[in-house]
C-alpha positions in Angstrom: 31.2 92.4 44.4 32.4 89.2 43.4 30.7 87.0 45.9 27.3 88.9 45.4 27.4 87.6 41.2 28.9 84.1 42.5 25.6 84.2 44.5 23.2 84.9 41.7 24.5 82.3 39.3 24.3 79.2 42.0 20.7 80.9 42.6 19.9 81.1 39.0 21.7 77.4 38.5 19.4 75.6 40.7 16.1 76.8 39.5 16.8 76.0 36.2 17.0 71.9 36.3 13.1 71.5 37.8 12.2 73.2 35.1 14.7 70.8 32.7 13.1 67.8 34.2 9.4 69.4 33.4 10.3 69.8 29.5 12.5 66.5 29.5 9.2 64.6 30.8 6.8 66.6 28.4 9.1 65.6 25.3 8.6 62.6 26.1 4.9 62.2 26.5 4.6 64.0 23.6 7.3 60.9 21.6 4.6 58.4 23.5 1.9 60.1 21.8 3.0 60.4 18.3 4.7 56.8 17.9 1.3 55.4 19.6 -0.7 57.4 17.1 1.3 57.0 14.0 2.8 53.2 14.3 1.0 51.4 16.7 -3.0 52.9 16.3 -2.9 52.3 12.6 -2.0 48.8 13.4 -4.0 47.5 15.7 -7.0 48.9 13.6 -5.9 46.7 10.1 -5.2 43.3 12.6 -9.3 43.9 13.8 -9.9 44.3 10.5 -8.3 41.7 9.1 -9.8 39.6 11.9 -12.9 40.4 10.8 -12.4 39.5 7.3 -11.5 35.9 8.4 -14.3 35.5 10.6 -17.0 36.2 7.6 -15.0 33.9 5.2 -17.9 31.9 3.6 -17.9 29.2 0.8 -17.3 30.6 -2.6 -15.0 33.6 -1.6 -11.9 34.2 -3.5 -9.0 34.6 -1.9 -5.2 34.8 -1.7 -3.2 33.2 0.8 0.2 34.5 2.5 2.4 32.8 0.2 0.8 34.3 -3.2 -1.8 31.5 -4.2 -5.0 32.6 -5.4 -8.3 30.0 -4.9 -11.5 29.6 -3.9 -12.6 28.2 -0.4 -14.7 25.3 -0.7 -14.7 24.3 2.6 -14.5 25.8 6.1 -13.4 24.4 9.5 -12.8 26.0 12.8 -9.1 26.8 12.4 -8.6 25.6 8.6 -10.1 26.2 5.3 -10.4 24.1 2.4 -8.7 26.5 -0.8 -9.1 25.4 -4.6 -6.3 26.6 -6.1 -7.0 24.7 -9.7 -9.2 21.6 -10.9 -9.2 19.1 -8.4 -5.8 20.8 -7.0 -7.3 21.4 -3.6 -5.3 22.1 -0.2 -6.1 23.3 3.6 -4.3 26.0 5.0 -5.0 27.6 8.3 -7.2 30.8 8.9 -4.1 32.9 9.4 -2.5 31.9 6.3 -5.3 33.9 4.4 -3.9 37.6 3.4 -7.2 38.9 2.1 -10.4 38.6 -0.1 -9.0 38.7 -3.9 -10.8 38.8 -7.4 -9.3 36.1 -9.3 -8.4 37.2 -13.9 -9.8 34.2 -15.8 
């Protein structure tokens, strides 16, 4: 009687990791998913965005640059943009120091 319940648990044990594996490999598609759609989605939509913006820069646009100065671009180059930051305090940053479009209080 023994044997015959030994022989039902080492049945019973080695079905039971297949279907371990199954749900270990689903929980973890499902991690891919959520971390793909909640950190890295979101953020590879504001960089195009923000790419964008820097392409359409144009003459006249205010702006404010990485380190917190707010100007006015007065001239544009390839990789570098001419900023006005006061009268005749001008300076070139590059492209990628720009943060964003920004309404200047005078």
């Amino acid at each position: 009687m023994i044997d015959l319940a030994y022989c039902t648990m080492v049945i019973g044990a080695g079905a039971a990791p297949a279907q371990n594996n199954f749900a270990f490999f689903g929980m973890l598609g499902m991690m891919v998913l959520i971390f793909y759609f909640l950190i890295m989605r979101p953020q590879q939509k504001k960089a195009k965005e923000h790419a964008q913006m820097l392409a359409s820069l144009k003459k006249g646009d205010k702006i404010i640059t990485n380190g917190g100065f707010y100007g006015k671009i007065t001239g544009l180059d390839e990789n570098t943009v001419t900023v006005e930051l006061a009268d005749r305090v001008r300076v070139r940053i590059a492209r990628s120091g720009i943060a964003g479009l920004a309404e200047i209080a005078k």
